[in-house]
N, C-alpha and C positions, 0 to 999 in steps of 0.2 A: 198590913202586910202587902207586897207587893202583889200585884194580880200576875195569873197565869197569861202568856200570849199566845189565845187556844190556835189560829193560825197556823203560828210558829212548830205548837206543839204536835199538830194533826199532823204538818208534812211531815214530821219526825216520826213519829208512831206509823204513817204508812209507809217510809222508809224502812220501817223495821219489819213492821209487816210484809213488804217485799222481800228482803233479804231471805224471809221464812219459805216464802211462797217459789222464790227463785230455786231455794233449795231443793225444794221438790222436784220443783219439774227439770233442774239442771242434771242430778244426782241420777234420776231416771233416765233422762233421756245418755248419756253416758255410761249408764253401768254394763251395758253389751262392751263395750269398750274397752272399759279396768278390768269388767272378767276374761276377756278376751288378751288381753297383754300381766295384769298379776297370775293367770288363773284361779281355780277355786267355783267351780262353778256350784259346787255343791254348798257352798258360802254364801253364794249369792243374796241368801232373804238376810242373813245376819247382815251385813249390810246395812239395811232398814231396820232388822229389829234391834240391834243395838242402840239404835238413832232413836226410835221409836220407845225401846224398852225403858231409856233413860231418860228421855221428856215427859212418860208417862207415871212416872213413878215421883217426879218434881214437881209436876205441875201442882200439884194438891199442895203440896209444903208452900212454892211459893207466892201461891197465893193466897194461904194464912199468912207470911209473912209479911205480904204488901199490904194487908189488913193492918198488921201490928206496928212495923218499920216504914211504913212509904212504899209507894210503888218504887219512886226514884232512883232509892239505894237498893233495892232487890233486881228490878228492870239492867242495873248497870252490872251489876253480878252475875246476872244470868249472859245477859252481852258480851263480857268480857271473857266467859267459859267461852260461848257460842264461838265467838272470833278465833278465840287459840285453838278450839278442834278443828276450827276448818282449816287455819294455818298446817298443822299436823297433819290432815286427811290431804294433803296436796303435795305432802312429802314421804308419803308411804309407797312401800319398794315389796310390799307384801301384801295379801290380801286381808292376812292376819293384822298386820300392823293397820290396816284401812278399817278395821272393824273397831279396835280398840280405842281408835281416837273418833270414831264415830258415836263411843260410848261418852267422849269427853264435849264432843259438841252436841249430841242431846241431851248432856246435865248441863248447858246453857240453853238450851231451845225451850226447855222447859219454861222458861219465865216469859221468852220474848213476846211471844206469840197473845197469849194472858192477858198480861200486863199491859201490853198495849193495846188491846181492847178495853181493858177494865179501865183504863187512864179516859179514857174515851169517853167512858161511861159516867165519870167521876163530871168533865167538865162542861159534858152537853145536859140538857134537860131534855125530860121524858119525849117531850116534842119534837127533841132536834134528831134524838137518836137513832131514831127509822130510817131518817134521812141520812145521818150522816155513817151510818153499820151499812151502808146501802155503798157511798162513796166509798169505803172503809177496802168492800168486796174488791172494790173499780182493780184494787191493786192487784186480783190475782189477772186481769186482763192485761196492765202491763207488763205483769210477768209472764203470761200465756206468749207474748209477741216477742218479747227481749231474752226470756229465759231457754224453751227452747230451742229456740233459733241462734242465738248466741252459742250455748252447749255446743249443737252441733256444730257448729263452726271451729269453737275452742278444740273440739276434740279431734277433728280431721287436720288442725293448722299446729298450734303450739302445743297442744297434748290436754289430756283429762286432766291435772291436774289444778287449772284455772278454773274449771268450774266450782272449785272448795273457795281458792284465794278472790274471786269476784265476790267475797261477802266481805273481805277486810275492808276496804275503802267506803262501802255504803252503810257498813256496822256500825263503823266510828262517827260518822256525819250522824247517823240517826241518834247515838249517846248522849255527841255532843250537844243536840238539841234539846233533848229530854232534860239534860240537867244543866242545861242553863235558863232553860226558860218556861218549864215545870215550877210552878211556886203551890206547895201543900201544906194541908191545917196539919198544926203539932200535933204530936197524938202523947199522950200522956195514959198511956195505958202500961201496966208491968208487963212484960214479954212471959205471953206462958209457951212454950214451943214442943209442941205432941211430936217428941223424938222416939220414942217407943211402938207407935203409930206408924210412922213416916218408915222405920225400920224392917217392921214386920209386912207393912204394904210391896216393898220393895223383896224380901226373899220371897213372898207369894207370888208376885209377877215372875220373879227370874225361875222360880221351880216351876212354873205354867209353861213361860216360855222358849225353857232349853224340852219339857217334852211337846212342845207343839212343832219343834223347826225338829228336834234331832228321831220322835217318834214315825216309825216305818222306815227308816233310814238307815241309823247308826243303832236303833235295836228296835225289836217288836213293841208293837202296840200292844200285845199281849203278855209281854215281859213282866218280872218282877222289877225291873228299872221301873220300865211306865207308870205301875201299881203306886211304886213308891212317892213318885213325883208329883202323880194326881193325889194320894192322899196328904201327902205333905206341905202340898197349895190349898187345897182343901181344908185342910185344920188350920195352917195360916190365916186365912180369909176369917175364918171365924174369931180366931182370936184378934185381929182386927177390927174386926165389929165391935165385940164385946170391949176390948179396950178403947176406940173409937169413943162408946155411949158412957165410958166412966170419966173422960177425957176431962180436963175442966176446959181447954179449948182443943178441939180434935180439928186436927187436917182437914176432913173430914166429918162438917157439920150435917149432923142426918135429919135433925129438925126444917131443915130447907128443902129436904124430899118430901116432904109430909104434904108440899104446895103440888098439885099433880100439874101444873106444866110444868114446872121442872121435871118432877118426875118423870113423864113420856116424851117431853124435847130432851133429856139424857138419853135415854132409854135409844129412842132413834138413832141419837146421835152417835150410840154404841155399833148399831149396825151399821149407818153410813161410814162408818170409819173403815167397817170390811171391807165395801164397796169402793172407797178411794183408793185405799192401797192396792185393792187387787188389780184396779186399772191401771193406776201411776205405777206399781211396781212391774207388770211383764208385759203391758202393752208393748213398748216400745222391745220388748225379747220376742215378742210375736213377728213386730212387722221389720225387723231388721233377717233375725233368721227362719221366720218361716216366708217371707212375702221378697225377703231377697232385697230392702229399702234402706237405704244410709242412715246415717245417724238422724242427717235432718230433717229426713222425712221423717225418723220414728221420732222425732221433735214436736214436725208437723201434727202427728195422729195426738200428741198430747196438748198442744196449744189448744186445739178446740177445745178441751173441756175448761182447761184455760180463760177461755173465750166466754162461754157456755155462762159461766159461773158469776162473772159479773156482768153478767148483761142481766142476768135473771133478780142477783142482790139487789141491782140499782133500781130496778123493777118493783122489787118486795119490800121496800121500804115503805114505797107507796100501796102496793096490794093492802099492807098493813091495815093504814088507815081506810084502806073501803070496802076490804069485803072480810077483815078479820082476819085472826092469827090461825087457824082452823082448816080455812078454807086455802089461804098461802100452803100453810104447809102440806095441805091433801094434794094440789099442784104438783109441788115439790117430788111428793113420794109417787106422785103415778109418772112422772118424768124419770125417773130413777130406775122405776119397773122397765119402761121402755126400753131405755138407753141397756141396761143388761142381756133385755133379751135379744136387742142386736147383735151382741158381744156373740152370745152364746149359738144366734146362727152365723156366724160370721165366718166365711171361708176364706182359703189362701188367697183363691182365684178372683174374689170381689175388693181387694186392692184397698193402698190407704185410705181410699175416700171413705171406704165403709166403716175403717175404724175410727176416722176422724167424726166422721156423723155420730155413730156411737158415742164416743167420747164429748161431744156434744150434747149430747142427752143428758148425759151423767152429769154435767157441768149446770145443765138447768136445774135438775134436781137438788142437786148441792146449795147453789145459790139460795135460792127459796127458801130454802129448809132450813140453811146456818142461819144464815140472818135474822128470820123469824124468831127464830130459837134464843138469840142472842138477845135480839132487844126485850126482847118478852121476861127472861131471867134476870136482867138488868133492872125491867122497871117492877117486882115484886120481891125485891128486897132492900133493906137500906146502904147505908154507905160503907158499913161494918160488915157488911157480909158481902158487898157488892164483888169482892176479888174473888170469896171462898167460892162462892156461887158460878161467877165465871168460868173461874177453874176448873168446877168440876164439871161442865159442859166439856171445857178442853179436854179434862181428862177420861171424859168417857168414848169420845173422839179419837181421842190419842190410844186409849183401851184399845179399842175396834179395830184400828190400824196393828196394834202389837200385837194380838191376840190374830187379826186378819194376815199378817205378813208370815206370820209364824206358819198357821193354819195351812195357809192358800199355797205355801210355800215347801212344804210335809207333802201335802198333795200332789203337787207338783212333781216333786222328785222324785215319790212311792209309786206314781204315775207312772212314768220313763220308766221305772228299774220294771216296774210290770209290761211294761209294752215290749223292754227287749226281752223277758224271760218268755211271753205268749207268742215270740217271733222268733225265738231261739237263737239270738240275737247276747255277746258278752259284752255290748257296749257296757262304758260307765258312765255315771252322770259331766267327768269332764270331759266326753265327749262332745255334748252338745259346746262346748268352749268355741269348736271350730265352726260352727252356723253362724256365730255373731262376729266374724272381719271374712270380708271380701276375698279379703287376703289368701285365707285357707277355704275359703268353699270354692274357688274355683279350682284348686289343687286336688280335690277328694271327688274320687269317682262317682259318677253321676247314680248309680244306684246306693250308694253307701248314700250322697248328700240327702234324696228322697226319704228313704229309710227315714233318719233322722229327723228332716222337718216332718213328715208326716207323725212322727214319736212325737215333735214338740207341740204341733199345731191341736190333737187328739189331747193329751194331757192338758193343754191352755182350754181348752175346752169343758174339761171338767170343771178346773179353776172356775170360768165362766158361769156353770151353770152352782157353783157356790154361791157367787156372788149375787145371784138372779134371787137366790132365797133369803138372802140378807135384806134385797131389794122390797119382796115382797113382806116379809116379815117387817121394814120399816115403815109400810102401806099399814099394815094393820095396826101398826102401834101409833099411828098417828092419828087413824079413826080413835082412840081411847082419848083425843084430846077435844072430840066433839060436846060442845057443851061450855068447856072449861073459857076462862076469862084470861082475855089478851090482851094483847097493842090496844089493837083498839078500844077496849076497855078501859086502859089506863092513862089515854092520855085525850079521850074524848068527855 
């Protein structure tokens, strides 16, 4: 059989990988912008969680299926969703319409991201793969420098809507590569596909996640709504489990948490997931309207973590192999701790640089902590489980994030409506629409505009000091990984 031309294959995979990572921080750093010209601010974390709700919900499927079918043929189906939502997300004239194809370009995100890790994993050896999950990182640093600095540019010159369509041209290059010069062992296995699994996993997230974004809002926490939603996700999950362990191949292999680093590098990787979205998702709403900063600076204050993040991967490849997977990731979570508790003293009047250092923090911690995580899951299971396993790293990441945007995003809003009823104050939540364009904050009387940012800066704050507990609660779940056998155990 023809050999793989790993080369070839690696710029493709971190092409893809970029696309994912652009995403992020393009989407962020513009969404003061689309909410500011669609409206909808009360919208705002849908957004994300649609994007979020629908990666996280695929991920697990698709990578049982890259297990059974190839990466190749799943990778290009997830790609080809990926492409057409962004195509669609660049032509929406609503905010509504912006959420709905954001639901269609996260049932493609789902796979990219995975897959081309797991592809990674398939064609390096244990030895190479510290090093090269290290390199792998490198891409969120050119996307920290191209993506949002680009954004902002894109958004102040030809409009928000090129930061969807900058993923078509790089999607397709990255495709084309994967499947011309990707060569994989036949797999002769009968296709069992845990669709009863993948279904039930999916209405437990969406019933978690309409009361996480719509609870204190659009009705009480204390409602017979809420009641229902949490008991409703609640009995889901269960019956997910239970049919999970009767599966004959479950989405969702549980005998691979029985290894406890898996188990506590998930576990973390549930709460880091808080962590990043709560910064990538209102950072840049902080420093546009409460600090008064354009687009590209509120660019700027995200590149660092950008930055942060592969500097520290390319680092941890090697940390790996000399002081252990243990010690990496202790690193990791006390950089995490830091970088939040900047966030959470962080004032109007101490200016982007403070939220750039910040976010700086948060990027080393990431670094360290994914990576570790990654090659460590990779190298204690075979080639058969190598995707499920992946994935479900992804998806507990992706979890943190949907379950985080939801959350942080409820808070958020519950926030504001409580600051103007404690001020006597009828604003509404699309009120704050007008702090994020220039446009409108100089038109709005200087004690109205005050009012306001002080409402958003005090609720970000809360936000904040959420994220701070996610930070230290993934401090102590990584002490449980003291003891346990790593990197370095595996390939010394």
């Amino acid at each position: 059989m023809e050999k793989t031309k790993r080369p070839l294959v690696l710029a493709s995979v971190m092409l893809a990988m970029f696309v994912s990572a652009v995403e992020a921080t393009i989407v962020s750093t513009a969404m003061p912008s689309i909410a500011a010209e669609l409206g909808g601010f009360s919208q705002y974390s849908w957004v994300f969680s649609a994007y979020l709700l629908m990666s996280t919900i695929t991920v697990l499927l698709y990578g049982k299926l890259s297990d059974i079918f190839g990466r190749k043929r799943i990778f290009t189906i997830g790609m080809l969703l990926f492409l057409l939502g962004s195509l669609l997300c660049g032509l929406s004239t609503s905010m509504d319409e912006l959420i709905i194809y954001r639901f269609v370009q996260g049932l493609g995100a789902g796979a990219v991201m995975p897959i081309a890790t797991t592809i990674v994993g398939d064609i390096y050896t244990r030895e190479e793969r510290a090093k090269i999950q290290g390199y792998l990182s490198s891409v969120w640093g050119i996307s920290a420098v191209t993506g949002p600095a680009i954004g902002g540019v894109l958004v102040v010159t030809i409009g928000w809507e090129y930061v969807f369509w900058v993923n078509l041209p790089l999607g397709i290059l990255s495709l084309l590569g994967v499947l011309l010069f990707l060569k994989e062992p036949v797999n002769h296995k009968t296709p069992v596909i845990d669709y009863k699994g993948a279904v039930l996993l999916m209405v437990a997230l969406s019933s978690l996640l309409y009361l996480l974004v719509e609870g204190g809002v659009s009705f009480s926490w204390l409602s017979m709504q809420s009641l229902i939603l949490f008991l409703s996700s609640s009995l889901l999950i269960v019956f997910f489990v239970l049919v999970e362990r009767k599966a004959v191949d479950p989405i969702m292999p549980f005998e691979i948490w029985r290894n406890k680093t898996i188990l506590y590098a998930n576990l973390v990787s549930l709460a880091t997931g808080v962590i990043l979205i709560g910064i990538s998702s209102y950072l840049p709403t902080y420093v546009t309207g409460v600090m008064e900063q354009p687009a590209a600076i509120a660019g700027f204050t995200l590149t660092a973590m950008s930055i942060g993040w592969p500097l520290a991967a390319f680092f941890s490849g090697r940390l790996l192999l000399k002081i252990g997977y243990f010690k990496t990731s202790l690193a990791g979570g006390v950089s995490l701790v830091l970088g939040t508790l900047l966030f959470v003293t962080m004032q109007p009047s101490f200016g982007p640089l403070w939220a750039a250092m910040s976010s700086f923090a948060i990027g080393i911690g990431m670094g360290l902590t994914s990576t570790a995580f990654i090659v460590s899951i990779q190298a204690a299971v075979s080639y058969e489980q190598r995707g499920a396993a992946t994935a479900s790293n992804m998806f507990m990441r992706n979890l943190g994030s949907t379950i985080g945007v939801a959350l942080l995003g409820s808070i958020l809003n519950s926030s504001l409506l409580r600051y103007f009823a404690e001020n006597g104050q009828n604003y509404t939540l699309s009120s704050i629409n007008d702090l994020l364009s220039k446009n409108t904050r100089v038109e709005m009387p200087i004690e109205v505009l005050r009012f306001l940012q002080q409402a958003l800066a005090e609720s970000l704050q809360i936000v904040y000091l959420v994220t701070a507990f996610f930070a230290v609660l993934s401090l102590v779940l990584i002490l449980g990984l003291r003891g346990q056998k790593g990197v370095k155990g595996h390939v010394k």
